[in-house]
LUMBA-321290 format. One record per residue (C-alpha): residue number from 0; x, y, z. Coordinates in nm, 4 decimals, padded with zeros to 6 digits. Example, Ala and Ser with C-alpha at 12.3 -4.5 7.8 and 13.67 -1.06 7.14 Angstrom:
<midrens>
+-----+----------+----------+----------+
| num |       px |       py |       pz |
+-----+----------+----------+----------+
|   0 |  01.2300 | -00.4500 |  00.7800 |
|   1 |  01.3670 | -00.1060 |  00.7140 |
+-----+----------+----------+----------+
</midrens>
This chain:
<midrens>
+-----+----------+----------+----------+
| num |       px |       py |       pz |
+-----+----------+----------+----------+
|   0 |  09.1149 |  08.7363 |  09.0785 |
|   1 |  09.0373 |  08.4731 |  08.8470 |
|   2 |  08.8197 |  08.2049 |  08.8896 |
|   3 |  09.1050 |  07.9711 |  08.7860 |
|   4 |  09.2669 |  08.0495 |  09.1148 |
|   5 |  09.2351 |  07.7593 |  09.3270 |
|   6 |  09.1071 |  07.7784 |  09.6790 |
|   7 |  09.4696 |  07.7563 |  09.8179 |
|   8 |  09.5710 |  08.1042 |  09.6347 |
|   9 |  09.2854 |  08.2782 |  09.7409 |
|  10 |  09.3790 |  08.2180 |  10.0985 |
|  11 |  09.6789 |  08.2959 |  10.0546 |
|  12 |  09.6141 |  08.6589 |  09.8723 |
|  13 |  09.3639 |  08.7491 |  10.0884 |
|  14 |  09.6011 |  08.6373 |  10.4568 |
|  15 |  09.5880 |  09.0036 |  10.6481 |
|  16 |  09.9712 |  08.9228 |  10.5945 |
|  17 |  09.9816 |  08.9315 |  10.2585 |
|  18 |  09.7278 |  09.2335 |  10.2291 |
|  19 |  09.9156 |  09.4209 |  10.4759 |
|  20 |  10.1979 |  09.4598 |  10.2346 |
|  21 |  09.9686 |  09.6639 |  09.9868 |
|  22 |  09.8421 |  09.8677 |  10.2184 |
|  23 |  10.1380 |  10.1994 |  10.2014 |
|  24 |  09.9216 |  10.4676 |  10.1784 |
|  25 |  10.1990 |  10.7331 |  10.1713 |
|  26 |  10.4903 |  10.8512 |  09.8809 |
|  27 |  10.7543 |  11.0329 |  10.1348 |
|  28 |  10.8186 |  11.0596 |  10.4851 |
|  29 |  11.0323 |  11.3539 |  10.6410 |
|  30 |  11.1145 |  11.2408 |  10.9851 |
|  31 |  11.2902 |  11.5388 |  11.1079 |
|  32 |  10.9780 |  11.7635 |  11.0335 |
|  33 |  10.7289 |  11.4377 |  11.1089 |
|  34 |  10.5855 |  11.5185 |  10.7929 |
|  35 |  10.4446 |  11.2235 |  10.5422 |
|  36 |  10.3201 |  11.3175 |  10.2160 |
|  37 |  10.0489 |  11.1285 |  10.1257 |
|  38 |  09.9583 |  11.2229 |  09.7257 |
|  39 |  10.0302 |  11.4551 |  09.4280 |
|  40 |  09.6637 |  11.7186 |  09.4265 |
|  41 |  09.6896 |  11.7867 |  09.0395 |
|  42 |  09.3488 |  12.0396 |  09.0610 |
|  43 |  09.5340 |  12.2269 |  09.3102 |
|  44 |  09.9405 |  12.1745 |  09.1490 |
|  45 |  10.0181 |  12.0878 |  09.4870 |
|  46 |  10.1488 |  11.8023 |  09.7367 |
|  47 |  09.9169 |  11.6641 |  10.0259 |
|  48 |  10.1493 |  11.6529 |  10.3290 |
|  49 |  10.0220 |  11.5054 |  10.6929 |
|  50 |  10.1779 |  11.5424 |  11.0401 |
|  51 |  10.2170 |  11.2014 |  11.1966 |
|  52 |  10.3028 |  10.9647 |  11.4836 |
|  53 |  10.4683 |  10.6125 |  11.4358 |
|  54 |  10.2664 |  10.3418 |  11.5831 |
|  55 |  10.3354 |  09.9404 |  11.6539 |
|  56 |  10.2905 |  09.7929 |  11.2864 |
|  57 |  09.9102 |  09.6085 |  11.3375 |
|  58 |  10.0090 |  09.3360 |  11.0942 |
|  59 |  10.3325 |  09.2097 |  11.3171 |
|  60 |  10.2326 |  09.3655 |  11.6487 |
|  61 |  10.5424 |  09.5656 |  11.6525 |
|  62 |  10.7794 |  09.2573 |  11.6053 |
|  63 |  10.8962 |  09.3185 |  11.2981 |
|  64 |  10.8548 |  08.9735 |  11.2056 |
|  65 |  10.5606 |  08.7334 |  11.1219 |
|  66 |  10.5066 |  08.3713 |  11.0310 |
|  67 |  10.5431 |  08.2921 |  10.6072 |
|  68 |  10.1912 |  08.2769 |  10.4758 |
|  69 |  10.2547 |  08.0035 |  10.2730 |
|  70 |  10.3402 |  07.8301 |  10.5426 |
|  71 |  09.9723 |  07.8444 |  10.7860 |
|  72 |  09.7729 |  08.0664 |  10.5023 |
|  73 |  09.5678 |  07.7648 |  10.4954 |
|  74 |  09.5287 |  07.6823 |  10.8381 |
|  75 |  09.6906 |  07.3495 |  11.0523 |
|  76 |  09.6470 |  07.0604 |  11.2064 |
|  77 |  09.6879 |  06.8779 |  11.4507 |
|  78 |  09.8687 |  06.6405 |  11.2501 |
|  79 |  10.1167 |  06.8731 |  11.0755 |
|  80 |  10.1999 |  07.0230 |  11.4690 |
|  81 |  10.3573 |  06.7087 |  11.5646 |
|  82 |  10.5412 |  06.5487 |  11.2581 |
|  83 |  10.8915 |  06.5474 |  11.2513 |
|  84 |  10.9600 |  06.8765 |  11.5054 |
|  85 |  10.7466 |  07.0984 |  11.3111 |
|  86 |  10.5696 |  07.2343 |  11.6132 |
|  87 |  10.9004 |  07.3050 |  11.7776 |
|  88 |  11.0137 |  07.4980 |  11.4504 |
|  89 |  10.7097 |  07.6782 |  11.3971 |
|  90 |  10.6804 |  07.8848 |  11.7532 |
|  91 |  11.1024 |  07.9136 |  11.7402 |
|  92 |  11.0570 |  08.1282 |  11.3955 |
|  93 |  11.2056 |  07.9177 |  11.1614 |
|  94 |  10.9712 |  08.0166 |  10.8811 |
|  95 |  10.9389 |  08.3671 |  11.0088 |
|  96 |  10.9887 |  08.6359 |  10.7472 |
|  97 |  11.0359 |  08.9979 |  10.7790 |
|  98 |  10.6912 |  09.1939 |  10.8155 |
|  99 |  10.5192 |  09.2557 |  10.4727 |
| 100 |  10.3289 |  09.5875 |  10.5763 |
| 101 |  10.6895 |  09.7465 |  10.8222 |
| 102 |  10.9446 |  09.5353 |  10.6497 |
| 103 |  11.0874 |  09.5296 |  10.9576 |
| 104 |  11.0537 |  09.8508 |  11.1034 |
| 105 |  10.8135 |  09.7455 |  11.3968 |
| 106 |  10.6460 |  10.0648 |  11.3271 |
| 107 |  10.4275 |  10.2255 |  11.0440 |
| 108 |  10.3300 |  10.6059 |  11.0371 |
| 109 |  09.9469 |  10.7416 |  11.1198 |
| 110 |  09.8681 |  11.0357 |  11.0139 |
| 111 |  09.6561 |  11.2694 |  11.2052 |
| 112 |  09.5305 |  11.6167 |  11.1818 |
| 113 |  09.4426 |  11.8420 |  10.8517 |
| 114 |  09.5850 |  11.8103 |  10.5285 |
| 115 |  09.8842 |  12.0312 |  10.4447 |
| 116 |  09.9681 |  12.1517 |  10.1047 |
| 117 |  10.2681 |  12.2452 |  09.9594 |
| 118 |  10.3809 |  12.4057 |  09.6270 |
| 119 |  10.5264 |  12.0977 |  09.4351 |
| 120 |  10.8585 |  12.0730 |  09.1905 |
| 121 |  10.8064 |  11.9391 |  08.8383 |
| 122 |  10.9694 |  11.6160 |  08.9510 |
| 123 |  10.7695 |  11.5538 |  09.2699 |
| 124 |  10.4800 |  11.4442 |  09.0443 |
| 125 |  10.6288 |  11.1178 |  08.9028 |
| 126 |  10.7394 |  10.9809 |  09.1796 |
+-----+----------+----------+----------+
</midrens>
């Protein structure tokens, strides 16, 4: 980041919201095997697959849906709770967006055990 940026747009880039929706670590995901590939190994020509388990997204709690960080990136008041029914809208979702890091999916993959490699096709690598 630049120094330029002002306090306001720090905040805001570094909200666990915003973050959260950089934070894919993996390429593919084959559900019906519950296999995620992770990376392209180009010292061994080969993919990096993982077994996995879905768990509740930790960025929306499993909702699917989080609070705008524009909107509170910043932090609030007391004041801007109670003018003009912007407490009221805040807690009913109005500025609710889909989740940055699940886009929705209430879940994200974890991957667990050892690494599993498979031979790659010439087109896997530019994915």
């Amino acid at each position: 980041m630049s120094e330029w940026f002002s306090l306001e747009d720090r905040n805001y880039q570094n909200d666990h919201r915003v973050r959260g929706g950089r934070d894919r670590w993996w390429i593919a995901i084959d559900e019906r095997k519950m296999l995620v590939r992770h990376k392209y190994d180009s010292k061994t020509n080969k993919q990096v697959w993982y077994k996995f388990k879905y768990e509740a997204c930790d960025t929306c709690d499993g909702k699917g849906h989080h609070v705008n960080p524009s909107v509170d990136c910043d932090g609030l008041t007391a004041e801007d709770m109670y003018y003009g029914g912007y407490e009221e809208d805040y807690f009913e979702g109005v500025y609710d967006v889909a989740c940055y890091k699940c886009h929705g999916e209430r879940v994200m993959p974890v991957k667990y055990g050892k690494a599993i490699y498979k031979k790659s096709n010439e087109e896997d690598r530019y994915e």
